[in-house]
MIZAZA-420807 format. One record per residue (C-alpha): residue number from 1; residue in one letter; z, y, x. Coordinates in nm, 3 decimals, padded with zeros to 5 digits. Layout:
N
n = NUM res = A Z = Z Y = Y X = X
...
//
This chain:
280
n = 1 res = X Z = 01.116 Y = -03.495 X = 00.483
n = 2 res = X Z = 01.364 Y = -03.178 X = 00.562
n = 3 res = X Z = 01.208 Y = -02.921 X = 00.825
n = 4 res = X Z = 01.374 Y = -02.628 X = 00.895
n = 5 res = X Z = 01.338 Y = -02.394 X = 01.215
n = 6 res = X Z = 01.430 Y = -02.140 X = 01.414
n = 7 res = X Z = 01.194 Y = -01.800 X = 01.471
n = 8 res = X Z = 01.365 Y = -01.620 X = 01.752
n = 9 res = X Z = 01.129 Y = -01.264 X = 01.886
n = 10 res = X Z = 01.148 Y = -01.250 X = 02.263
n = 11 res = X Z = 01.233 Y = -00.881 X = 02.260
n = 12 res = X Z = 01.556 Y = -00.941 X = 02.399
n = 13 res = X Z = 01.791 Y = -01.217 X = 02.486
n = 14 res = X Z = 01.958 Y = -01.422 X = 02.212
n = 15 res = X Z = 02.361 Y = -01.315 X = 02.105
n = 16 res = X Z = 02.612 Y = -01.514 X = 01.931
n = 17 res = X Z = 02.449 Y = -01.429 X = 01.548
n = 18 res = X Z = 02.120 Y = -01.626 X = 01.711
n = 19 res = X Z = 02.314 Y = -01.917 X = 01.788
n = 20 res = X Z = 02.481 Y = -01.915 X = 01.485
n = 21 res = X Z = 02.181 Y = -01.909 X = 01.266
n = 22 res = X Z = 01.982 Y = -02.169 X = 01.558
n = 23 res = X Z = 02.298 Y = -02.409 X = 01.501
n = 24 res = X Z = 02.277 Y = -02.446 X = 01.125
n = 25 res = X Z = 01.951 Y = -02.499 X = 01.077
n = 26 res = X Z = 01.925 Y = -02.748 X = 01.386
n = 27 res = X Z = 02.234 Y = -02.932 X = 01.192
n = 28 res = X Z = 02.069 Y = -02.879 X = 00.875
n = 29 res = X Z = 01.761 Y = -03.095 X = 00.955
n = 30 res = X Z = 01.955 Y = -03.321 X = 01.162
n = 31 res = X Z = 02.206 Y = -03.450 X = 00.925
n = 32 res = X Z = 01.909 Y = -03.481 X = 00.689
n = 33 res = X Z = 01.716 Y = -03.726 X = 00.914
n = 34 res = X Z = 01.470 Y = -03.402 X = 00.927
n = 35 res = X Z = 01.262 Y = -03.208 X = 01.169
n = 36 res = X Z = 01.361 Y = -02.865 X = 01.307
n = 37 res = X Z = 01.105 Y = -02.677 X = 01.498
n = 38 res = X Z = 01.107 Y = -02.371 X = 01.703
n = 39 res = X Z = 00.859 Y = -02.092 X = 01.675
n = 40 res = X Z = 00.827 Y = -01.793 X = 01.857
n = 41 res = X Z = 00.750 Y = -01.500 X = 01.723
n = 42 res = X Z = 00.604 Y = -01.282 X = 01.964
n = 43 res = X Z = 00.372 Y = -01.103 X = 01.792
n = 44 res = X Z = 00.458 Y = -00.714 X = 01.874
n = 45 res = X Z = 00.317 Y = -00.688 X = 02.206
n = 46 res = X Z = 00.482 Y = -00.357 X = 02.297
n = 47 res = X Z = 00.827 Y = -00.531 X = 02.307
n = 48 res = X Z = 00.756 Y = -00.921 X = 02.354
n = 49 res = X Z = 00.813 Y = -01.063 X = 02.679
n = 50 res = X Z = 00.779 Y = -01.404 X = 02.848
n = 51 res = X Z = 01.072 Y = -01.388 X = 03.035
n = 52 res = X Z = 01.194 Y = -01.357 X = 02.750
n = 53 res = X Z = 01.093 Y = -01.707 X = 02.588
n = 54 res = X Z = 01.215 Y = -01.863 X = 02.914
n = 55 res = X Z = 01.556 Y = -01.744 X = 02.860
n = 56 res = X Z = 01.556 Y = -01.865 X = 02.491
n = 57 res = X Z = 01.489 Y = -02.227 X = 02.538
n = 58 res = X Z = 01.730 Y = -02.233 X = 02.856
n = 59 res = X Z = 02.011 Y = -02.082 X = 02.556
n = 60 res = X Z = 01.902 Y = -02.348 X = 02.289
n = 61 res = X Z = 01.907 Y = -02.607 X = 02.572
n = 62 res = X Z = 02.229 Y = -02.476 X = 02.696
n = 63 res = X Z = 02.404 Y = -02.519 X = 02.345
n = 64 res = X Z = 02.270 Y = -02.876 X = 02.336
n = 65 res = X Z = 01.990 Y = -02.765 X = 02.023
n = 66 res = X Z = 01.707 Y = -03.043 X = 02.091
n = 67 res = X Z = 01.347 Y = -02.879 X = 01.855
n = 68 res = X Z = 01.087 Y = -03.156 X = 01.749
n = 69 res = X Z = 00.730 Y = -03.120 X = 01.832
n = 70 res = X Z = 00.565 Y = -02.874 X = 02.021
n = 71 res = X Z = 00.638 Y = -02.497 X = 02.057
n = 72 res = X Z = 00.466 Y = -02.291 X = 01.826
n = 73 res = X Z = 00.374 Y = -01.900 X = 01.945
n = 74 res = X Z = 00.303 Y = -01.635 X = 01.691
n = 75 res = X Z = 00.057 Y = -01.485 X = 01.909
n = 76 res = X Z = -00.203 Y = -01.823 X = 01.909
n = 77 res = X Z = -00.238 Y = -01.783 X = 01.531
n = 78 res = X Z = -00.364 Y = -01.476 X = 01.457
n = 79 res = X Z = -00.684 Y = -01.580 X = 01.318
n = 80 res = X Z = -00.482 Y = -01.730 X = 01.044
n = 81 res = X Z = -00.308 Y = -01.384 X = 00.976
n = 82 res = X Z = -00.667 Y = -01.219 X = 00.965
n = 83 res = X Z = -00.789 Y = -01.474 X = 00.744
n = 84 res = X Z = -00.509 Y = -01.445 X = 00.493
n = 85 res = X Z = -00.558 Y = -01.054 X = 00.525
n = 86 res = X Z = -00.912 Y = -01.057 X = 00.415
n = 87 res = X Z = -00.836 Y = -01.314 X = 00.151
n = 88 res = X Z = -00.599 Y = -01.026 X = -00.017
n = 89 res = X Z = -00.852 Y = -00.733 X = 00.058
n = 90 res = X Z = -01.129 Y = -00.962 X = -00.103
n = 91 res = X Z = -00.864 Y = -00.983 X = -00.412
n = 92 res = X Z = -00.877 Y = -00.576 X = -00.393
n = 93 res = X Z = -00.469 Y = -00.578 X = -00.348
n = 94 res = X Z = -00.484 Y = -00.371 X = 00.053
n = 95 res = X Z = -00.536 Y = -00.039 X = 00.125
n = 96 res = X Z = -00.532 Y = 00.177 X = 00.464
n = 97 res = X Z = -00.265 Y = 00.347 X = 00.502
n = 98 res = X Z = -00.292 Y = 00.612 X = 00.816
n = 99 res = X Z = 00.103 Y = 00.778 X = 00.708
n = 100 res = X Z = 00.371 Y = 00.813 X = 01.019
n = 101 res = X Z = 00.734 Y = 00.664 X = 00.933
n = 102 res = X Z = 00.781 Y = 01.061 X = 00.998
n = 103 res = X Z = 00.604 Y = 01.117 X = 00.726
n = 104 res = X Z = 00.743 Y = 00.882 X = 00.487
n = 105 res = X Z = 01.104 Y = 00.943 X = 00.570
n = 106 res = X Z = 01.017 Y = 01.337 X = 00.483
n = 107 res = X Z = 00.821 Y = 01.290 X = 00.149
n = 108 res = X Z = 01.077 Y = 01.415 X = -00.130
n = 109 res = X Z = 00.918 Y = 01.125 X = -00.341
n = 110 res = X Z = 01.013 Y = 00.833 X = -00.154
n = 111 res = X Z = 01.290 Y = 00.651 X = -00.331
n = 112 res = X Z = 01.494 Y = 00.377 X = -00.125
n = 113 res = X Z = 01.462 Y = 00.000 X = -00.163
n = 114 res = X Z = 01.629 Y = -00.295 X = 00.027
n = 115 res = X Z = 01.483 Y = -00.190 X = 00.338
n = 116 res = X Z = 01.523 Y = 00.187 X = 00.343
n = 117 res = X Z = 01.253 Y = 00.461 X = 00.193
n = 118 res = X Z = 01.030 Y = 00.308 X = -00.023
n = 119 res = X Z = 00.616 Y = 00.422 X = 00.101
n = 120 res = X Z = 00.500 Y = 00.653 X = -00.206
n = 121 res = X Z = 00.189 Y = 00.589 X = -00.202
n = 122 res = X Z = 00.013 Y = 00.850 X = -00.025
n = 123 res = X Z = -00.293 Y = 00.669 X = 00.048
n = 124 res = X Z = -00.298 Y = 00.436 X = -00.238
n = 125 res = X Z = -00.627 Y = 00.548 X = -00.370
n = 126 res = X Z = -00.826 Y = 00.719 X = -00.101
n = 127 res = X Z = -01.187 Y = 00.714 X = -00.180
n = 128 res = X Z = -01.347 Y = 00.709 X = 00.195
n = 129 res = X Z = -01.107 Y = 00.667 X = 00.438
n = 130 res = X Z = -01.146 Y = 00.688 X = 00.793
n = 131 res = X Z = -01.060 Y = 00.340 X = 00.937
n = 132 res = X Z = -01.137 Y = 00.452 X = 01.288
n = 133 res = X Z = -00.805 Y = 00.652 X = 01.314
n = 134 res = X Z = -00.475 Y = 00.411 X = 01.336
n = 135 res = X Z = -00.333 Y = 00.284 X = 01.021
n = 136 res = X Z = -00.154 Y = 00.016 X = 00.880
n = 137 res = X Z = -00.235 Y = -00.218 X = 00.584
n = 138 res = X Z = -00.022 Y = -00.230 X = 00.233
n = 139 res = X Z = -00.006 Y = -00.404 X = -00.012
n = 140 res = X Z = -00.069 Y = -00.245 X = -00.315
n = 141 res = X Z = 00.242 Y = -00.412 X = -00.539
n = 142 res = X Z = 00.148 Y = -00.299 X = -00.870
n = 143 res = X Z = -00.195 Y = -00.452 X = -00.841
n = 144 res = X Z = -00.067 Y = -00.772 X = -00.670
n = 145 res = X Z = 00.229 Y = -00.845 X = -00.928
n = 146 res = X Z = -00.052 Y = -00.797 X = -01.196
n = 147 res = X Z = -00.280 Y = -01.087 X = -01.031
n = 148 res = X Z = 00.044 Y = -01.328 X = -01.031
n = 149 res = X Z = 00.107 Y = -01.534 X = -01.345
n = 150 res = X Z = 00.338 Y = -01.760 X = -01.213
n = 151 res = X Z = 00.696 Y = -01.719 X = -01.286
n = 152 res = X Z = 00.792 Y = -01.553 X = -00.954
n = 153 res = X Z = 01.119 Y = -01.766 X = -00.916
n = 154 res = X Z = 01.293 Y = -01.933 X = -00.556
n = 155 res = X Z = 01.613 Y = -02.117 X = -00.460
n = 156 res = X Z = 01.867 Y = -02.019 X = -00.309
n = 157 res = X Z = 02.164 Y = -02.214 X = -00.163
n = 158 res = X Z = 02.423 Y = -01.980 X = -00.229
n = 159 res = X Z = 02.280 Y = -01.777 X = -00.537
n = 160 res = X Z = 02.082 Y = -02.058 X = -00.743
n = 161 res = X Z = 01.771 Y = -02.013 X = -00.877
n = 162 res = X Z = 01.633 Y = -01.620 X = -00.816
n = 163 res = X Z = 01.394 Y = -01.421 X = -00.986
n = 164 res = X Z = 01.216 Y = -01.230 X = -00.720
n = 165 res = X Z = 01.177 Y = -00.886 X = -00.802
n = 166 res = X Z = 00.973 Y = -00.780 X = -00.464
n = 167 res = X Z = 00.867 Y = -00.430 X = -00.665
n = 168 res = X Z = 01.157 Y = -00.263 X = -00.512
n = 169 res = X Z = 01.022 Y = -00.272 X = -00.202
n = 170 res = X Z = 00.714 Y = -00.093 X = -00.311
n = 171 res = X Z = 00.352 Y = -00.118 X = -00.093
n = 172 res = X Z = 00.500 Y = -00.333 X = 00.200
n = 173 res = X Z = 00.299 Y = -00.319 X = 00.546
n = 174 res = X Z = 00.101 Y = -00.636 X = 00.618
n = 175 res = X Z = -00.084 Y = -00.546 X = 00.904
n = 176 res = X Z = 00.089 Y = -00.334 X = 01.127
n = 177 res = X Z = -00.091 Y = -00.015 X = 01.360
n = 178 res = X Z = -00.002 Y = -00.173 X = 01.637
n = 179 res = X Z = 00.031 Y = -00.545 X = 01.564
n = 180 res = X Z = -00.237 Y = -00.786 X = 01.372
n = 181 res = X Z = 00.056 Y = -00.934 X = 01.118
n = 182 res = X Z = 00.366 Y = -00.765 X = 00.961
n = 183 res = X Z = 00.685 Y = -00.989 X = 00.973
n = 184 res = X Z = 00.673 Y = -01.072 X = 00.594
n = 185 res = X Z = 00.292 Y = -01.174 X = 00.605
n = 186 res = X Z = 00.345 Y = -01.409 X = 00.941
n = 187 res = X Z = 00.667 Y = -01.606 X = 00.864
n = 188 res = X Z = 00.510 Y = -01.691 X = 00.498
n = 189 res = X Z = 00.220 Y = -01.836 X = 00.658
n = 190 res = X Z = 00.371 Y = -01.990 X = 00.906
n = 191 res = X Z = 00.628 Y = -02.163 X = 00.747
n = 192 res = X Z = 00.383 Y = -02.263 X = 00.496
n = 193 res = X Z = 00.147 Y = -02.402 X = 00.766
n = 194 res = X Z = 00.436 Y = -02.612 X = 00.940
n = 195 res = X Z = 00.549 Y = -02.750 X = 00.623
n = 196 res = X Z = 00.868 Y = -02.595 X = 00.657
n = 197 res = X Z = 01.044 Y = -02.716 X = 00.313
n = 198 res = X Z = 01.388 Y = -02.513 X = 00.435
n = 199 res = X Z = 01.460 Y = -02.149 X = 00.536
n = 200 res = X Z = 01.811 Y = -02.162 X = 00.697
n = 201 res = X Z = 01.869 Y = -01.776 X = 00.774
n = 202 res = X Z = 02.091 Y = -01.485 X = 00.761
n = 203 res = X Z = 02.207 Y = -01.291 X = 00.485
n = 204 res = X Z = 02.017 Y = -00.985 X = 00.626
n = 205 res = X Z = 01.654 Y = -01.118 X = 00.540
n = 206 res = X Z = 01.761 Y = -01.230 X = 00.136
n = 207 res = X Z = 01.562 Y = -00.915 X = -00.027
n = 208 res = X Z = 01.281 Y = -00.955 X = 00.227
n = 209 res = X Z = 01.254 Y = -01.329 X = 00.072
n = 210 res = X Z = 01.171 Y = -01.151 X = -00.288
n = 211 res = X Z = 00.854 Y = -01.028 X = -00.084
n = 212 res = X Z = 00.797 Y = -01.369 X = 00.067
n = 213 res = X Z = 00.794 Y = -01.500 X = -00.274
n = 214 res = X Z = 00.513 Y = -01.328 X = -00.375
n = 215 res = X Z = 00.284 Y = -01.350 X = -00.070
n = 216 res = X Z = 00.376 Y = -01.735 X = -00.122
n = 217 res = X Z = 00.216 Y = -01.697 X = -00.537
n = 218 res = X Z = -00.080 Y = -01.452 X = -00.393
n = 219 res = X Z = -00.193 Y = -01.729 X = -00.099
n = 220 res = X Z = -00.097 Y = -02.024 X = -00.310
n = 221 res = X Z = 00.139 Y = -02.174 X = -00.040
n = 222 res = X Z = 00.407 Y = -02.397 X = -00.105
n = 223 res = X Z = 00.801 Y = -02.225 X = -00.156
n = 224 res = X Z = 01.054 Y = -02.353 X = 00.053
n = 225 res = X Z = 01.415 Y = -02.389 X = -00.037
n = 226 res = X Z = 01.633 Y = -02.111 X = 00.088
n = 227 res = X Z = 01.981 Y = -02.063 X = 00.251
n = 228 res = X Z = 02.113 Y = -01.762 X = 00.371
n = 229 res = X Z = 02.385 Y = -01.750 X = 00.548
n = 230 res = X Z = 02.670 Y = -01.486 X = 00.662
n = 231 res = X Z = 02.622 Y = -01.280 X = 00.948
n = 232 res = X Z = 02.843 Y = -01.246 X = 01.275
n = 233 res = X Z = 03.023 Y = -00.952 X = 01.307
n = 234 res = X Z = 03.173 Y = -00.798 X = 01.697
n = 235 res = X Z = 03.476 Y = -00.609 X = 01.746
n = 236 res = X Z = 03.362 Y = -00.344 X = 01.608
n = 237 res = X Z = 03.290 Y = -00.449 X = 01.267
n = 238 res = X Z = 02.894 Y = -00.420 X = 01.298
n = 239 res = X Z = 02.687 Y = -00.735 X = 01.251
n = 240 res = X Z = 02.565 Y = -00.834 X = 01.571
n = 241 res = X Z = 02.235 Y = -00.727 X = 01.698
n = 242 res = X Z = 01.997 Y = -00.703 X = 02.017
n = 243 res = X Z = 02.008 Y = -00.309 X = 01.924
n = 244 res = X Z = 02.345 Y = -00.286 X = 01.914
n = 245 res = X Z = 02.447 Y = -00.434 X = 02.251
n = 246 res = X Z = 02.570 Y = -00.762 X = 02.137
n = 247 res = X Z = 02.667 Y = -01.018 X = 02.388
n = 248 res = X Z = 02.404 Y = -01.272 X = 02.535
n = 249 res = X Z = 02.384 Y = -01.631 X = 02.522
n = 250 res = X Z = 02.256 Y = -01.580 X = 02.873
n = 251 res = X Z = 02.560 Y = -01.375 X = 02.996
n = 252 res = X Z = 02.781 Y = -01.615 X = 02.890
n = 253 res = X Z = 02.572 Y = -01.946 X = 03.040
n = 254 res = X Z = 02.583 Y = -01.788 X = 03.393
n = 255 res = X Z = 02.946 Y = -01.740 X = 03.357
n = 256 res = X Z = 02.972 Y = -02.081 X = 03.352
n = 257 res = X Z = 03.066 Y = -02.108 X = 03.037
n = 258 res = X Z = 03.052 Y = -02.453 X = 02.811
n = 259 res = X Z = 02.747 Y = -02.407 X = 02.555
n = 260 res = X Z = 02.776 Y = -02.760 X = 02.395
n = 261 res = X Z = 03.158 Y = -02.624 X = 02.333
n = 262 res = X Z = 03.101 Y = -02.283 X = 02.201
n = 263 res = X Z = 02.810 Y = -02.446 X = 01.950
n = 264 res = X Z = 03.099 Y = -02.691 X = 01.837
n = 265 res = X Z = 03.343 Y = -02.396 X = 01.779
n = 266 res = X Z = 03.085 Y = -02.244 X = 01.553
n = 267 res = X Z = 03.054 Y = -02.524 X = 01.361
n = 268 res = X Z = 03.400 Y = -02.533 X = 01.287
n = 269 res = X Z = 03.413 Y = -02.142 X = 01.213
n = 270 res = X Z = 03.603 Y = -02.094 X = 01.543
n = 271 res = X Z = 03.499 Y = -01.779 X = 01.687
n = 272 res = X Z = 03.541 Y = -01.598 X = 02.007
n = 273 res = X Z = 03.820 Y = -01.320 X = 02.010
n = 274 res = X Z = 03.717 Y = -00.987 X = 01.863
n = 275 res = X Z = 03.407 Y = -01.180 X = 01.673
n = 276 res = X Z = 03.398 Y = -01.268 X = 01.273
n = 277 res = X Z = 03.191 Y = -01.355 X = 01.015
n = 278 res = X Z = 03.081 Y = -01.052 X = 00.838
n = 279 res = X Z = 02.855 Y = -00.997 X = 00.527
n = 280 res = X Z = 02.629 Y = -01.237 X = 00.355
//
């Protein structure tokens, strides 16, 4: 059976680009005679908020988006995360690392990857390290692609069959200082543990999926399917995002505006005025 989902973070309220991305994979499953689920991802507890959630499943509600079974929460399965964590230290592929994105951002030696400056490796390698100051948790890639002898291969809707090449993102954080589970760590598991077989999301998170892939190889979880779709763009040409001041779902429902309408206009590709679809 199809299952798909949508993983919104209640750090903010959802914009158009959520809706977007909540609409095709809710259509996905649903033309498949599949399930599509909704997790929350609330994980970073600086910046989550419960008000937040509320206001999320009044906007899915609101645009007529129906989720099967019960609502999952990031935040009740951390003792999967830790489990998965000391699986991969057990392997000898973490290491502390105690560095500041200050300090990454000035080494001279950090090169840039998908996501921006790639970490180089300052504390790969330190003998006794003091793991009562704050640090993070890498993985140390090198080491990890070394213990992989699978072909390190996904699909991908619009680009075929990929060969992930996740050592361009060099030592990726799995454990953040100040949250139990990076993003790339948490949505692998948890998509493996709710048996999602389909990844509808946007174009933004393709390289982060060549990381996925090999957490996926490492824990010996199944590999969904993937399909990435193009991002929204606002007037001003920028992709839409909770940083950038984008325009709430919530705004626009206590305008009085039609959500079952405006979902069916995105279906279609019809757009509000000033909005586009931007970059893959």
């Amino acid at each position: 059976m199809i299952v798909t989902r949508f993983a919104p973070s209640p750090t903010g309220r959802l914009h158009l680009g959520h809706a977007f991305s909540a609409i095709l994979a809710h259509d996905f499953a649903r033309e498949r005679a599949g399930r599509f689920l909704l997790r929350i991802e609330d994980i970073d507890g600086t910046r989550s908020r419960p008000e937040h959630v509320a206001t999320i499943l009044a906007d899915l509600q609101w645009l007529g988006l129906a989720w099967d079974g019960e609502l999952v929460f990031q935040s009740q399965r951390l003792g999967r995360y830790q489990a998965a964590l000391d699986r991969l230290k057990a392997m000898g592929l973490l290491y502390p690392c105690f560095c500041t994105r200050a300090d990454i951002a000035a080494s001279a030696s950090a090169p840039h990857g998908p996501e921006g400056p790639v970490y180089p490796g300052t504390c790969r390698g330190l003998t006794a390290p003091d793991l009562s100051r704050p640090h993070c948790w890498r993985l140390d890639m090198a080491r990890a692609l070394a213990a992989v002898a699978e072909p390190l291969v996904f699909e991908d809707s619009g680009r075929g069959v990929v060969v992930a090449e996740p050592a361009s993102h060099g030592d990726v954080v799995l454990a953040r200082k100040d949250a139990p589970a990076s993003y790339h760590l948490a949505v692998t598991l948890d998509d493996a543990a709710q048996g999602v077989t389909d990844v509808v999301r946007g174009g933004d998170l393709f390289a982060a999926t060549h990381v996925h892939r090999l957490l996926a190889a490492l824990l010996d979880l199944p590999v969904p399917r993937y399909h990435h779709h193009a991002l929204l763009a606002g007037p001003d040409g920028e992709r839409l995002a909770k940083r950038h001041g984008a325009p709430t779902l919530a705004v626009l429902r206590e305008a009085g505006e039609d959500g079952r309408a405006l979902a069916d206009a995105l279906r279609k590709g019809e757009l509000p005025v000033g909005f586009a679809a931007a970059k893959a």
